[in-house]
N, C-alpha and C positions, 0 to 999 in steps of 0.2 A: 679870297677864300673867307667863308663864317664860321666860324670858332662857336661852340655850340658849348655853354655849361653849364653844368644845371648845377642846384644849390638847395638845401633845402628850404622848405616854405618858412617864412616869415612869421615869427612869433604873432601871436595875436595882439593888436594895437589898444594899449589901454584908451586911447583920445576919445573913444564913441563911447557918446552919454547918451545913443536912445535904449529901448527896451532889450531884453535879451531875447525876446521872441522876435525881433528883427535880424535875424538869421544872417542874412547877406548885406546888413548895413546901409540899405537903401534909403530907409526914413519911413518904409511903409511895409505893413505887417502882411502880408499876400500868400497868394499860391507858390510863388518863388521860394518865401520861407518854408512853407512845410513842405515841398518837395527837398531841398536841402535838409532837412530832419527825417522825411520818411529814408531818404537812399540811406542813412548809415544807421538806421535802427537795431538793435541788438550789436553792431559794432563795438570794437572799446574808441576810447578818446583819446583822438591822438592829435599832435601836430594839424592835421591837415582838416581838420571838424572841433575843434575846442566848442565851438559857437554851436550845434547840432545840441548839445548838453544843456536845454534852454533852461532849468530849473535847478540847476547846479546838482544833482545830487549821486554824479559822477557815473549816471548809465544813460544812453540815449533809447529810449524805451518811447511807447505811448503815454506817457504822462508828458516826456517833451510837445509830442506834436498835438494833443488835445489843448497845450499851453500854446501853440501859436495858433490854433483854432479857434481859440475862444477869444482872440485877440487880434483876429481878421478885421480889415478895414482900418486899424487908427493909424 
């Protein structure tokens, strides 16, 4: 039998020193990132999107995702 338990999500890990427009922590600023920013837009920040708030200024709006837009490629 599998015993099923859920917990909740994992604090966000302070160890990653790349950009904060690297959304998903991959190493590369892409369409991954700003789809991860566009799904929670006007959302609040919770637990489960800390990283979506690319500009810190505690709302996921179009200022986060024009910051991972303009920060496509590196």
């Amino acid at each position: 039998m599998i015993k099923v338990v859920e917990r909740a999500p994992a604090a966000p890990s302070d160890d990653f020193t790349g950009p904060a427009w690297d959304v998903n922590k991959d190493g590369e600023v892409n369409i991954f990132d700003m789809i991860l920013v566009s799904k929670d837009l006007g959302k609040p920040i919770d637990e489960a999107n800390p990283r979506a708030d690319v500009n810190g200024d505690g709302v996921i709006n179009i200022l986060d995702l024009t910051t991972v837009a303009n920060n496509m490629g590196e």
